[in-house]
PyMOL Python script that loads the backbone (N, CA, C, O; Angstrom):
from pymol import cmd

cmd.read_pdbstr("""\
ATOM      1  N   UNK A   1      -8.711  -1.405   6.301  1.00  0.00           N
ATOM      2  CA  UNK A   1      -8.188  -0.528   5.285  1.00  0.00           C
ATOM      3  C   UNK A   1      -7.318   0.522   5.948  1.00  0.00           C
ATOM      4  O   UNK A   1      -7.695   1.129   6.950  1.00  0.00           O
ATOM      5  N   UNK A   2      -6.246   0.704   5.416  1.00  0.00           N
ATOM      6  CA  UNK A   2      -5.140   1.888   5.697  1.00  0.00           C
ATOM      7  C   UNK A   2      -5.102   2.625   4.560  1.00  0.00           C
ATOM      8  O   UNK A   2      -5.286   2.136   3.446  1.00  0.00           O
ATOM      9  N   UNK A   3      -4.766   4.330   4.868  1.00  0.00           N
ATOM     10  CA  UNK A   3      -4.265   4.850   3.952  1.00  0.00           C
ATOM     11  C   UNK A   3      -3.161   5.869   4.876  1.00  0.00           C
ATOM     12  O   UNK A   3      -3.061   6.238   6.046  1.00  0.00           O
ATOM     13  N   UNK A   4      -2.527   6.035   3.768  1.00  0.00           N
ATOM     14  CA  UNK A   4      -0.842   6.649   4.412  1.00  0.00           C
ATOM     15  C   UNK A   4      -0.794   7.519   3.045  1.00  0.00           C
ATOM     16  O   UNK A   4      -0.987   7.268   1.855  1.00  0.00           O
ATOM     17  N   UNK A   5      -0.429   8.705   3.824  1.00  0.00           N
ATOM     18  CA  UNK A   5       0.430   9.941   2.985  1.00  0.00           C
ATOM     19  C   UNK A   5       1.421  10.381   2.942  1.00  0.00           C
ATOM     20  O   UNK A   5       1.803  10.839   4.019  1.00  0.00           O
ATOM     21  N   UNK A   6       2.154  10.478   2.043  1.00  0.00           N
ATOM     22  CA  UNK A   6       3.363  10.887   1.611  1.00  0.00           C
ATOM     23  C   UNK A   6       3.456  12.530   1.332  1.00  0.00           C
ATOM     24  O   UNK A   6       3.253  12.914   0.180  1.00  0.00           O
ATOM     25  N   UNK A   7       3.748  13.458   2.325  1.00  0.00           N
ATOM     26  CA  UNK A   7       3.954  14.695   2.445  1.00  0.00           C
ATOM     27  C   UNK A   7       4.222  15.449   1.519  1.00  0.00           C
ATOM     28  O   UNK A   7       3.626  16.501   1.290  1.00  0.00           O
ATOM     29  N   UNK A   8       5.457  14.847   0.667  1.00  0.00           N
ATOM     30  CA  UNK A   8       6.039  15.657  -0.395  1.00  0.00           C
ATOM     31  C   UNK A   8       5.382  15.921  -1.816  1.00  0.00           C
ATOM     32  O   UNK A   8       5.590  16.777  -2.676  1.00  0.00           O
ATOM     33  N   UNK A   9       4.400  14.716  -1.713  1.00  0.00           N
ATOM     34  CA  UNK A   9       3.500  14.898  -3.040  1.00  0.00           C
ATOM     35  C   UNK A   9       2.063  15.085  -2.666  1.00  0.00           C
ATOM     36  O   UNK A   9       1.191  14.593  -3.381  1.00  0.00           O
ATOM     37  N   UNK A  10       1.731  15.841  -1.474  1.00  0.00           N
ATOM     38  CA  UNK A  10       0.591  16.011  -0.980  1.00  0.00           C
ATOM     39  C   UNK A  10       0.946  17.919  -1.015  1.00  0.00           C
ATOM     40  O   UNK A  10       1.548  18.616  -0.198  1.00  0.00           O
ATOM     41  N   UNK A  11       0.315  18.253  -2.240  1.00  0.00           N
ATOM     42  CA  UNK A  11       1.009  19.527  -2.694  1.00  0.00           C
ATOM     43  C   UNK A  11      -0.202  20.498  -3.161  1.00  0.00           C
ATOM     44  O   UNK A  11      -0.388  20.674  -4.365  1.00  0.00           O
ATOM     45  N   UNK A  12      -1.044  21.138  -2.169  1.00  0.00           N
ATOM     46  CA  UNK A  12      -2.341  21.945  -2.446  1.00  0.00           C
ATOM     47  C   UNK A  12      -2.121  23.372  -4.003  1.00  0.00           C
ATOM     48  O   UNK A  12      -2.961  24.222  -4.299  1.00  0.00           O
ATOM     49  N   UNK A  13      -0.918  23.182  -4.596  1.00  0.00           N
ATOM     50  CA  UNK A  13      -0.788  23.690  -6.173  1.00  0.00           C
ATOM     51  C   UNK A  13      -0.969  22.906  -7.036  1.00  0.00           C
ATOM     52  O   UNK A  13      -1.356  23.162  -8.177  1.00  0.00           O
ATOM     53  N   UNK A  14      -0.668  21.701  -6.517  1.00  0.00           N
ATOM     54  CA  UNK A  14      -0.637  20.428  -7.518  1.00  0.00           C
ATOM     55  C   UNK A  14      -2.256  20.771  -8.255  1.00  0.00           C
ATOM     56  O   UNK A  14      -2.852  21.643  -7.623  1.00  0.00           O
ATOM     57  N   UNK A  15      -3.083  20.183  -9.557  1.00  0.00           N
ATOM     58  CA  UNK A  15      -3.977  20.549  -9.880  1.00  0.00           C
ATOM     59  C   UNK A  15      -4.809  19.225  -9.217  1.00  0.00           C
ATOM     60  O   UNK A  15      -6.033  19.210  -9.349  1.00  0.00           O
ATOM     61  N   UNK A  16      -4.171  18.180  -8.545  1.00  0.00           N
ATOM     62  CA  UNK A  16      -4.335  17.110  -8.165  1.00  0.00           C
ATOM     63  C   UNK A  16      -3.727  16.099  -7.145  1.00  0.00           C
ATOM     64  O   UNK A  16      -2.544  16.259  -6.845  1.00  0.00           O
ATOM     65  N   UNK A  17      -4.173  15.447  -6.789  1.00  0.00           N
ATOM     66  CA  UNK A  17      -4.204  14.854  -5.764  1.00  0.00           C
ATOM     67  C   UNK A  17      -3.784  13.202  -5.828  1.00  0.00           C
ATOM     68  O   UNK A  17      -4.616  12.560  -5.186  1.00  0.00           O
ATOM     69  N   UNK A  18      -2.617  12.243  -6.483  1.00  0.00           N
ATOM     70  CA  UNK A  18      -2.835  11.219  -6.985  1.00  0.00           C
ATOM     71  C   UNK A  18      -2.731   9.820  -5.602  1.00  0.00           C
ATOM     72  O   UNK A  18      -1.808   9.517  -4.847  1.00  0.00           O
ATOM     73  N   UNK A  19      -4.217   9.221  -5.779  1.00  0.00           N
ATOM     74  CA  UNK A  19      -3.679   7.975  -4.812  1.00  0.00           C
ATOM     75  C   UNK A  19      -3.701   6.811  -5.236  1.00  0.00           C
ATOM     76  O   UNK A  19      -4.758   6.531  -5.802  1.00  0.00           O
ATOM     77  N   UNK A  20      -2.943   5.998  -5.192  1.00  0.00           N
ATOM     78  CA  UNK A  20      -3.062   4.239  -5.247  1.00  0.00           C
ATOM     79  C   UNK A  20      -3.705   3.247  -4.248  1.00  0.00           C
ATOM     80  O   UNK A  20      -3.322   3.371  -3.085  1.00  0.00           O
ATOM     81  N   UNK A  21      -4.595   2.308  -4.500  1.00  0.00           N
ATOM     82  CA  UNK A  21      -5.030   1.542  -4.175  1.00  0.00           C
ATOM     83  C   UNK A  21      -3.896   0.041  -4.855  1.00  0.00           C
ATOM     84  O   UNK A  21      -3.746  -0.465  -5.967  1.00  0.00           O
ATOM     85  N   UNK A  22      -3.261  -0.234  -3.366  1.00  0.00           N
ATOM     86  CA  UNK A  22      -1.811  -1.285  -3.473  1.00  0.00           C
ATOM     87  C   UNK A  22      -2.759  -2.921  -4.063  1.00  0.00           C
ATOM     88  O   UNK A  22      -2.232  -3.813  -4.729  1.00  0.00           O
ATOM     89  N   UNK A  23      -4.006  -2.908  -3.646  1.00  0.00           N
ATOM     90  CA  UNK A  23      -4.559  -4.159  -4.064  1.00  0.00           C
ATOM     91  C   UNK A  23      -5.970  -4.351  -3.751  1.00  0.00           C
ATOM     92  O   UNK A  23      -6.383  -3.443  -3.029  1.00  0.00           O
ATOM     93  N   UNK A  24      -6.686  -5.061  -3.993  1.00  0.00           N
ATOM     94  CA  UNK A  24      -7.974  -5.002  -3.970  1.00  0.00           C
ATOM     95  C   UNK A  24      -8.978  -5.342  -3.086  1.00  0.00           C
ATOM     96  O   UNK A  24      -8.492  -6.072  -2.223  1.00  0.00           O
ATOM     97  N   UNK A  25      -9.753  -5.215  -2.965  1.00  0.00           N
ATOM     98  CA  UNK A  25     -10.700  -5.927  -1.699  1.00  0.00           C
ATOM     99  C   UNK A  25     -11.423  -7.412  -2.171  1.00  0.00           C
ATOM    100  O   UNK A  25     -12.313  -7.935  -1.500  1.00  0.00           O
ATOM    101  N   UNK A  26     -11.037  -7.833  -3.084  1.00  0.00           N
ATOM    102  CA  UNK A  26     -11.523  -9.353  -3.324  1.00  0.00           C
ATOM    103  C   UNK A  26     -10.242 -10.018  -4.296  1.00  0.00           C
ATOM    104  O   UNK A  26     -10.013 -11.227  -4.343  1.00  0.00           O
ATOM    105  N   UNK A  27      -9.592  -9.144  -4.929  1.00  0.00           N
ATOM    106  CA  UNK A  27      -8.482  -9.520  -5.530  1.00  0.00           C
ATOM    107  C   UNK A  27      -7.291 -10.290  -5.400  1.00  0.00           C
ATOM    108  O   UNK A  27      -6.493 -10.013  -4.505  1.00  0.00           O
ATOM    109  N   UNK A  28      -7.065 -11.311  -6.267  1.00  0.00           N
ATOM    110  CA  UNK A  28      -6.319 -12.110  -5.510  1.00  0.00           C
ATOM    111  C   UNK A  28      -5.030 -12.728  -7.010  1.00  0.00           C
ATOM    112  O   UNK A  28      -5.389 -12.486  -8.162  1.00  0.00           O
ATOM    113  N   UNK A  29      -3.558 -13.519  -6.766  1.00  0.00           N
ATOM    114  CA  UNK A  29      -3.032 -13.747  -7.445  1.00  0.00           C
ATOM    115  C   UNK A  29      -3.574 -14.518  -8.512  1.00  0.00           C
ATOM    116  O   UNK A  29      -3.111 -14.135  -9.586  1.00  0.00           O
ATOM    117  N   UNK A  30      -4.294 -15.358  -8.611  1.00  0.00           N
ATOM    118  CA  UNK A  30      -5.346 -16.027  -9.649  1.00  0.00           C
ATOM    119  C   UNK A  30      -5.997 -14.814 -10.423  1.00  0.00           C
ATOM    120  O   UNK A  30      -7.021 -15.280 -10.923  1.00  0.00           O
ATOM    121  N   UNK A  31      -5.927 -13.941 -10.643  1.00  0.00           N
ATOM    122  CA  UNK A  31      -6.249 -12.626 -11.082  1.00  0.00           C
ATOM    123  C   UNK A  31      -5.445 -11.912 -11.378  1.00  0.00           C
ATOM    124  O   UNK A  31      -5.527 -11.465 -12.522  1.00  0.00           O
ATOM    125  N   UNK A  32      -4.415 -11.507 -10.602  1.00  0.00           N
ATOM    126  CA  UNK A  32      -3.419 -10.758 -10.963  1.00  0.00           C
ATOM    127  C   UNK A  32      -2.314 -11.029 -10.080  1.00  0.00           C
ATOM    128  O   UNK A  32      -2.417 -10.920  -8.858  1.00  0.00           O
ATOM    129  N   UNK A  33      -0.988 -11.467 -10.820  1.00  0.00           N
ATOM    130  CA  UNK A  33       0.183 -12.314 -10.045  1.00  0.00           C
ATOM    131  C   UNK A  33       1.050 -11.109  -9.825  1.00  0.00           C
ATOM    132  O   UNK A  33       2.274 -11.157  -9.710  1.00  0.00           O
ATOM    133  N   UNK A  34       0.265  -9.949  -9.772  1.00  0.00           N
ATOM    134  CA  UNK A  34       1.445  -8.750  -9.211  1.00  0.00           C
ATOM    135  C   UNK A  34       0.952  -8.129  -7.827  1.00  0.00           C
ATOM    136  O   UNK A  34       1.541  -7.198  -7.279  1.00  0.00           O
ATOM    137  N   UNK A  35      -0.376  -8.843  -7.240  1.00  0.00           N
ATOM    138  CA  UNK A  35      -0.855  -7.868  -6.188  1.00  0.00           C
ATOM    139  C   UNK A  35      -0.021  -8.514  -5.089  1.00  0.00           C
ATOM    140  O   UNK A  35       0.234  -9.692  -4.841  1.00  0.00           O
ATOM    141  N   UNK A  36       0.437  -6.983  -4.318  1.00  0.00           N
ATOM    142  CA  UNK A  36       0.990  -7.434  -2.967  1.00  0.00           C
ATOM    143  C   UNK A  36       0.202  -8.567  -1.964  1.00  0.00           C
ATOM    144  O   UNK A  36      -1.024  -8.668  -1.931  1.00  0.00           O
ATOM    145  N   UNK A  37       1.023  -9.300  -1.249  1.00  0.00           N
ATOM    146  CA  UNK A  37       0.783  -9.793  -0.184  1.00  0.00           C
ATOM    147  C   UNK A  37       1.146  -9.952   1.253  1.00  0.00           C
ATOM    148  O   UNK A  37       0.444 -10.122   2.250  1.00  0.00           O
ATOM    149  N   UNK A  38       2.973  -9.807   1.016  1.00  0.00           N
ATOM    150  CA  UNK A  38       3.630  -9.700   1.951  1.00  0.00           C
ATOM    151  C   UNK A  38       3.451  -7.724   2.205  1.00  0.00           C
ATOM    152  O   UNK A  38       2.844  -6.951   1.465  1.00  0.00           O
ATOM    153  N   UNK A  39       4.311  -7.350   3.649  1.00  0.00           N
ATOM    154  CA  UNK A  39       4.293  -6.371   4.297  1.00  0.00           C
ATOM    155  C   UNK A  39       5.526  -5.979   3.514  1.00  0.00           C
ATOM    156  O   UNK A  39       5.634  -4.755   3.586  1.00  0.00           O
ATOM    157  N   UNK A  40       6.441  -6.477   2.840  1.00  0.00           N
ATOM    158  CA  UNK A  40       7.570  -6.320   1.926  1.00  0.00           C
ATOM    159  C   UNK A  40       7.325  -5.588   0.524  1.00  0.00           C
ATOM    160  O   UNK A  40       7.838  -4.585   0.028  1.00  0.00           O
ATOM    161  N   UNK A  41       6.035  -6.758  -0.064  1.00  0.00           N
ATOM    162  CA  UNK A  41       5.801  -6.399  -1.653  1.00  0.00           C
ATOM    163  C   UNK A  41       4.839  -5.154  -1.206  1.00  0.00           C
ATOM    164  O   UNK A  41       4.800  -4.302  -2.094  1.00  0.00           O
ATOM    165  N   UNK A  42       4.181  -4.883  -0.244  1.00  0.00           N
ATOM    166  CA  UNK A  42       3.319  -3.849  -0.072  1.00  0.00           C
ATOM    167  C   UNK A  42       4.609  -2.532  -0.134  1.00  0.00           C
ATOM    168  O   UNK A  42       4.343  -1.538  -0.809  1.00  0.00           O
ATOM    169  N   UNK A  43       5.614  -2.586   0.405  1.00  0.00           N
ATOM    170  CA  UNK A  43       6.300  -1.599   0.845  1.00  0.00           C
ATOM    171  C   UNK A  43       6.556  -1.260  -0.591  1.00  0.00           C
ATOM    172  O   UNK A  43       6.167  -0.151  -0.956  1.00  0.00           O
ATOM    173  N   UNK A  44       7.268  -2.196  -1.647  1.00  0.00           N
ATOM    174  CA  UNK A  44       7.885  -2.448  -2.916  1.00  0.00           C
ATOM    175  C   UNK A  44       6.901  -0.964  -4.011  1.00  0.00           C
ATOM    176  O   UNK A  44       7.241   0.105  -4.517  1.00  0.00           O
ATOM    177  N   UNK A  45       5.096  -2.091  -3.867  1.00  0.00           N
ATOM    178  CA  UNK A  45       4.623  -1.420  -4.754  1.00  0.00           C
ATOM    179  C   UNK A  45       4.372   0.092  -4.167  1.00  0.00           C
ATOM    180  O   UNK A  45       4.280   1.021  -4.970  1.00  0.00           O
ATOM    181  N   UNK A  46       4.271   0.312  -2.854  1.00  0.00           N
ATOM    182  CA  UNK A  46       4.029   2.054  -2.097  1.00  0.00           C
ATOM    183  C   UNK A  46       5.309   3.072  -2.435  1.00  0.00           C
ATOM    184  O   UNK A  46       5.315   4.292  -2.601  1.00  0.00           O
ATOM    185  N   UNK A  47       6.333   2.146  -2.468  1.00  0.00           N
ATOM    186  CA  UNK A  47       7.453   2.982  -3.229  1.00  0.00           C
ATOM    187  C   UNK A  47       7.333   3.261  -4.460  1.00  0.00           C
ATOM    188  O   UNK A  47       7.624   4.402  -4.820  1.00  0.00           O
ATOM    189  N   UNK A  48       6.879   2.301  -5.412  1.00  0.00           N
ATOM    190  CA  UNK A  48       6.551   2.563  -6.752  1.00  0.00           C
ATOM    191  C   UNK A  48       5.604   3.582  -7.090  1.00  0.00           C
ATOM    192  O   UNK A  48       5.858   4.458  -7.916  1.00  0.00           O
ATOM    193  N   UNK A  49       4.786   3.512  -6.625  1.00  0.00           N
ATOM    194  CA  UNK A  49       3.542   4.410  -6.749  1.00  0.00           C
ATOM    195  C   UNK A  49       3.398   5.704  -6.247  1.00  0.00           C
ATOM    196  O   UNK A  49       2.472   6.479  -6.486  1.00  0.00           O
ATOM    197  N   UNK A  50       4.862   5.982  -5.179  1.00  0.00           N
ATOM    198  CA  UNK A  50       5.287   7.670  -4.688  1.00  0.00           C
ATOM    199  C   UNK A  50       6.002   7.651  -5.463  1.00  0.00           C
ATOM    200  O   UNK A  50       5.666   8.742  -5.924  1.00  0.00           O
ATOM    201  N   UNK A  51       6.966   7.279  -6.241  1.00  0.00           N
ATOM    202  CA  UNK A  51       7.833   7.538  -7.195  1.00  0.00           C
ATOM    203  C   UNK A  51       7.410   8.210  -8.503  1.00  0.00           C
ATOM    204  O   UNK A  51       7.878   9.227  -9.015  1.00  0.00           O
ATOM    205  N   UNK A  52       6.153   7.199  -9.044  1.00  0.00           N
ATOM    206  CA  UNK A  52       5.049   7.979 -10.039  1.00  0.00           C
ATOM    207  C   UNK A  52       4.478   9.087  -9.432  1.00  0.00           C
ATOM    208  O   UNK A  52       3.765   9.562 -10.316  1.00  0.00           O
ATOM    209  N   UNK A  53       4.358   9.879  -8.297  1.00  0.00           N
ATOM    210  CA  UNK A  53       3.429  10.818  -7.715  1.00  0.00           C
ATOM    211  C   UNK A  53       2.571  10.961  -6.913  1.00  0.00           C
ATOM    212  O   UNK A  53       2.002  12.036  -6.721  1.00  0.00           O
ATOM    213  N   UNK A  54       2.293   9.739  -6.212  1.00  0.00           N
ATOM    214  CA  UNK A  54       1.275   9.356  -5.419  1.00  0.00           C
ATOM    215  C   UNK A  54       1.765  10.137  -3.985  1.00  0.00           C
ATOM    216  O   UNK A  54       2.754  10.179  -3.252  1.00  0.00           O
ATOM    217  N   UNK A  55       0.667  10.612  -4.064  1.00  0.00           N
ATOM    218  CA  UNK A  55       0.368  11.548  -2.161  1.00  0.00           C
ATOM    219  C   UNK A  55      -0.314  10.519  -1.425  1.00  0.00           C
ATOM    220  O   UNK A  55      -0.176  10.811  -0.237  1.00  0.00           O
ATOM    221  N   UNK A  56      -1.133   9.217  -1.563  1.00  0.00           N
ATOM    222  CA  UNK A  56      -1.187   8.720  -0.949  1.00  0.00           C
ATOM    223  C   UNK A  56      -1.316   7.192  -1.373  1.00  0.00           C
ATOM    224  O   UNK A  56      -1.220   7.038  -2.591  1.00  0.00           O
ATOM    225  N   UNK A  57      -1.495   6.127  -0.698  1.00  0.00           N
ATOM    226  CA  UNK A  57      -1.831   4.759  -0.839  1.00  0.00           C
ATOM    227  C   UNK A  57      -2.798   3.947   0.048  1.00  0.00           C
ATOM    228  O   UNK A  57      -2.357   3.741   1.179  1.00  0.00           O
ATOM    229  N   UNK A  58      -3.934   3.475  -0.197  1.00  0.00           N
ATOM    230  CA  UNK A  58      -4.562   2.301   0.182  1.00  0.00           C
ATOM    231  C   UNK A  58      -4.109   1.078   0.360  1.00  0.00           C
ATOM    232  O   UNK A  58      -3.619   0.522  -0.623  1.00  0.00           O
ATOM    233  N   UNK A  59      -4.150   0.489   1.415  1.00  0.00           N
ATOM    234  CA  UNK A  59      -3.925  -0.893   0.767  1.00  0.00           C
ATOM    235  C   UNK A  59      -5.180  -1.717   1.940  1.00  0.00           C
ATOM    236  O   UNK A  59      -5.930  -0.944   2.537  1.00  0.00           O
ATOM    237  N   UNK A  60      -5.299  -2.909   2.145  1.00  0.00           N
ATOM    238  CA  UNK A  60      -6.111  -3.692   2.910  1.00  0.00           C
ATOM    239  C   UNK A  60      -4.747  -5.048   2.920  1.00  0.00           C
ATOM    240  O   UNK A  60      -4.392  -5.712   1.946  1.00  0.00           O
ATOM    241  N   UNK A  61      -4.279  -5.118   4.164  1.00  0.00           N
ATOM    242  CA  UNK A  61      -3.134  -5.457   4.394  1.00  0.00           C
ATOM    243  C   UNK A  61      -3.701  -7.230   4.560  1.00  0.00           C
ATOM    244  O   UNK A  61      -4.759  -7.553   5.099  1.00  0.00           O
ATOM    245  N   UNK A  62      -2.668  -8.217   3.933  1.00  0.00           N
ATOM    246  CA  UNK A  62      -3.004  -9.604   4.062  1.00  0.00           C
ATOM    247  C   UNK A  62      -2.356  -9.957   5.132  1.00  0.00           C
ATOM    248  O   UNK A  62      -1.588  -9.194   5.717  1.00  0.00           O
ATOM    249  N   UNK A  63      -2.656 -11.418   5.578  1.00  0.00           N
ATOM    250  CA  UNK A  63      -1.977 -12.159   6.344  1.00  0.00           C
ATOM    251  C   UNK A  63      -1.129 -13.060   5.710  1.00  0.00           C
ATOM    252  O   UNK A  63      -1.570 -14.127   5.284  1.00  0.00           O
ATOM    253  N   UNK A  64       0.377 -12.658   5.570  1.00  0.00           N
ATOM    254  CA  UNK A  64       1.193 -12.925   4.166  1.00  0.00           C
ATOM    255  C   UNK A  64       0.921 -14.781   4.277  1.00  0.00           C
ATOM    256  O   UNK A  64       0.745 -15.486   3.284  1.00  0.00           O
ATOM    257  N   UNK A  65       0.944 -15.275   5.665  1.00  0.00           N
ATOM    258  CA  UNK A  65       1.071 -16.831   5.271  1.00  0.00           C
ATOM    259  C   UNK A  65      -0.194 -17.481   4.871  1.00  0.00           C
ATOM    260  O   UNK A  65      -0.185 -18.623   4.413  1.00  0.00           O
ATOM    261  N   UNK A  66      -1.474 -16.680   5.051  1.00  0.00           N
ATOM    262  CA  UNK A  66      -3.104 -17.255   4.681  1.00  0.00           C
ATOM    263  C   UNK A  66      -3.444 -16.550   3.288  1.00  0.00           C
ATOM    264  O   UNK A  66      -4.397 -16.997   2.649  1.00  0.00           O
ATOM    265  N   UNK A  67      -2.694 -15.444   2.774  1.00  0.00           N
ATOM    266  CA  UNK A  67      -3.199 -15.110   1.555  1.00  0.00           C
ATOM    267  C   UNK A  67      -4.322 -14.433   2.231  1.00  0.00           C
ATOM    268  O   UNK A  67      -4.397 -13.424   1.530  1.00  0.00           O
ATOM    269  N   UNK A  68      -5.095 -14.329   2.978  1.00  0.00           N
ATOM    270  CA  UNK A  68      -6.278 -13.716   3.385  1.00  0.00           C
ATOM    271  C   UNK A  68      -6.203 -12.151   4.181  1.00  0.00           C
ATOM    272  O   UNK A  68      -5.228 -11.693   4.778  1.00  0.00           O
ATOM    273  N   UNK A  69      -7.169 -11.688   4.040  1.00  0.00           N
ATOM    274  CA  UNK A  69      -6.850 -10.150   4.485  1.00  0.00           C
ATOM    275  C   UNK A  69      -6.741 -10.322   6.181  1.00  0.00           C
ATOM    276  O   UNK A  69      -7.136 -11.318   6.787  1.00  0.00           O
ATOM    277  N   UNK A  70      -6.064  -9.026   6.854  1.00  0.00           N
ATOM    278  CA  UNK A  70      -5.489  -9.484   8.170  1.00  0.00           C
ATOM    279  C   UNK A  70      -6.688  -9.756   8.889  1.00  0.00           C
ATOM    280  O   UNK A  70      -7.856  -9.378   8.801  1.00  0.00           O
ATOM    281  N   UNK A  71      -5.995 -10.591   9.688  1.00  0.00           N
ATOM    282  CA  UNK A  71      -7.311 -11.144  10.766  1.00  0.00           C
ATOM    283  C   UNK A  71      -6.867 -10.175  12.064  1.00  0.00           C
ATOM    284  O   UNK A  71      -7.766  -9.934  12.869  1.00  0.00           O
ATOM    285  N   UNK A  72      -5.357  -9.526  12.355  1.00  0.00           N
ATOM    286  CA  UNK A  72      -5.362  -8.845  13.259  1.00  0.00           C
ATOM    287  C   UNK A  72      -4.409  -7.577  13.190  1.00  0.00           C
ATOM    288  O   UNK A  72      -3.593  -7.516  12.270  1.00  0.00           O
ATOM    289  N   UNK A  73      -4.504  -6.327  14.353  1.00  0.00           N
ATOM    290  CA  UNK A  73      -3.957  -5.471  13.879  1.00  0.00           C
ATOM    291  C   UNK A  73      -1.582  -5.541  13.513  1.00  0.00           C
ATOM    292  O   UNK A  73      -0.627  -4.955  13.002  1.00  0.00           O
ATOM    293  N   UNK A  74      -1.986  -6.634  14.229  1.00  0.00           N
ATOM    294  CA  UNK A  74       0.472  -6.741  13.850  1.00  0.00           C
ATOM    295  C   UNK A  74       0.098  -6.722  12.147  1.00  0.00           C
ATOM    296  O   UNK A  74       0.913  -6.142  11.430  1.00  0.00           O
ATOM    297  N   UNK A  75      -0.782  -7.173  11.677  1.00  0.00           N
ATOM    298  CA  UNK A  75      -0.133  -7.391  10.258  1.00  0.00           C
ATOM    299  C   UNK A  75      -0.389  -6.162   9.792  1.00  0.00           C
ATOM    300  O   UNK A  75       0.453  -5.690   9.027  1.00  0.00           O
ATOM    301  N   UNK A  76      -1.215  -5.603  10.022  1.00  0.00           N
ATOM    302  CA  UNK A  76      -1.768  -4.058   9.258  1.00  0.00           C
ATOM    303  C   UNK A  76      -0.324  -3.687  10.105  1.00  0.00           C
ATOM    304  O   UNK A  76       0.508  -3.390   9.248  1.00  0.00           O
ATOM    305  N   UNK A  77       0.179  -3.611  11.244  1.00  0.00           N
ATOM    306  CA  UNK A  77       0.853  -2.639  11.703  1.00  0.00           C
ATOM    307  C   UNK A  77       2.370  -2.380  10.891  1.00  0.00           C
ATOM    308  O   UNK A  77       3.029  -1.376  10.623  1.00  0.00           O
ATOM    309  N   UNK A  78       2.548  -3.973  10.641  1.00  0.00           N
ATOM    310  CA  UNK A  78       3.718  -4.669  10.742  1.00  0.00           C
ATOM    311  C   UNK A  78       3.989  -4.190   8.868  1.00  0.00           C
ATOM    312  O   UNK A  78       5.091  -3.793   8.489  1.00  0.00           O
ATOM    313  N   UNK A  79       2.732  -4.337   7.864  1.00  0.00           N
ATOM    314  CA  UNK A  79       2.925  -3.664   6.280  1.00  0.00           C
ATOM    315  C   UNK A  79       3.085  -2.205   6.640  1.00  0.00           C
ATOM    316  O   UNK A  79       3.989  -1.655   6.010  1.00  0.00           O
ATOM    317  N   UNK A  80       2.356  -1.358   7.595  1.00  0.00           N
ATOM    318  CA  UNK A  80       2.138   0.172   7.522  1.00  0.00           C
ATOM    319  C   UNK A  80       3.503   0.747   8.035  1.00  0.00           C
ATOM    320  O   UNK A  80       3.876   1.892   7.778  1.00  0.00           O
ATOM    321  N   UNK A  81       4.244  -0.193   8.817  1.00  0.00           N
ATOM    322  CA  UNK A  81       5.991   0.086   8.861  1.00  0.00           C
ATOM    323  C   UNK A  81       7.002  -0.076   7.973  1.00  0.00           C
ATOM    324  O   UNK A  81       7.929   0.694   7.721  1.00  0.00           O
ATOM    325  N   UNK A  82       6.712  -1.294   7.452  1.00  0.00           N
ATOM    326  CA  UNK A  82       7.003  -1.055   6.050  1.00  0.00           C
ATOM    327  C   UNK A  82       7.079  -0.188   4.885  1.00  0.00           C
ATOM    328  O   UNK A  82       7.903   0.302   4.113  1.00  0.00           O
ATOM    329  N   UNK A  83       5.726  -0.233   5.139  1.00  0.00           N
ATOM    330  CA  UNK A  83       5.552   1.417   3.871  1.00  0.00           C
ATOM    331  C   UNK A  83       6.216   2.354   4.399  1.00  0.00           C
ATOM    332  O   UNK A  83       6.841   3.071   3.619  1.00  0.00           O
ATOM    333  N   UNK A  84       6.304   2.672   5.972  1.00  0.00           N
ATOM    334  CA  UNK A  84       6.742   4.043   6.130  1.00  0.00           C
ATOM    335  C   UNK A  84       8.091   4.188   5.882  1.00  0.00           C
ATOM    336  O   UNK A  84       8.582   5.284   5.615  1.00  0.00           O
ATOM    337  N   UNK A  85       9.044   2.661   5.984  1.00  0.00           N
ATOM    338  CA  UNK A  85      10.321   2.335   5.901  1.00  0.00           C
ATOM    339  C   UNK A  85      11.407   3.198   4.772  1.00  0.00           C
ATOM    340  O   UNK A  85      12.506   3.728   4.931  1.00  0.00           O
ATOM    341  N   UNK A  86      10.368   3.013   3.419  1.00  0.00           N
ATOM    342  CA  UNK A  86      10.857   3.129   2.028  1.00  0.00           C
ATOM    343  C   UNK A  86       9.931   4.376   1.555  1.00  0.00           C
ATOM    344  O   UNK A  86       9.665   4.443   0.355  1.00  0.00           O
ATOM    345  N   UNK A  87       9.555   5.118   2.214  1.00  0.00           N
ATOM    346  CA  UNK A  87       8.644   6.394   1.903  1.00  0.00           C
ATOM    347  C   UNK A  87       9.659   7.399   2.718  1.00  0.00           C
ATOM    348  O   UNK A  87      10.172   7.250   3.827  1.00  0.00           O
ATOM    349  N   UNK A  88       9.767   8.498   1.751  1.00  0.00           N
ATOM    350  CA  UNK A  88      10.773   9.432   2.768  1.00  0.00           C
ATOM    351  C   UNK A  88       9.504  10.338   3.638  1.00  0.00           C
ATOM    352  O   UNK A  88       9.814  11.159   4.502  1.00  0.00           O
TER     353      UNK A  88
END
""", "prot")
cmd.dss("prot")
cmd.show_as("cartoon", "prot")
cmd.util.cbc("prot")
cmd.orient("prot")
């Protein structure tokens, strides 16, 4: 599990604090054909979700070609660059 913050909406006036969870810990496209998989669609929906307000994001990063959550740290590394890519 990663979580990453986005500075600009991490705002101690705010009355709140908003974070996203990018996808689930058992969740899978047979369930829902919008959850990220690639280090791409992860970046996609982390942009979406700072755009709505989010100070931060969860995600549990897959291994885009097994569908399965990472077996090692390049793929966590390799989505968490991503996100940082398209996050100002």
């Amino acid at each position: 599990m990663t979580l990453l913050f986005a500075k600009e909406n991490l705002n101690p006036e705010k009355p709140c604090i908003i974070t996203c969870a990018l996808s689930g810990v058992v969740a899978n496209r047979n369930q829902c054909p919008a959850i990220p998989y690639t280090p791409e669609e992860y970046a996609r929906e982390a942009k979406s979700a700072y755009d709505a307000g989010a100070a931060a994001v969860h995600i549990h990063a897959r291994d885009p070609d097994e569908r399965e959550f990472a077996s090692g740290a390049a793929v966590v590394l390799d989505t968490t660059r991503e996100i940082l890519e398209v996050l100002p």
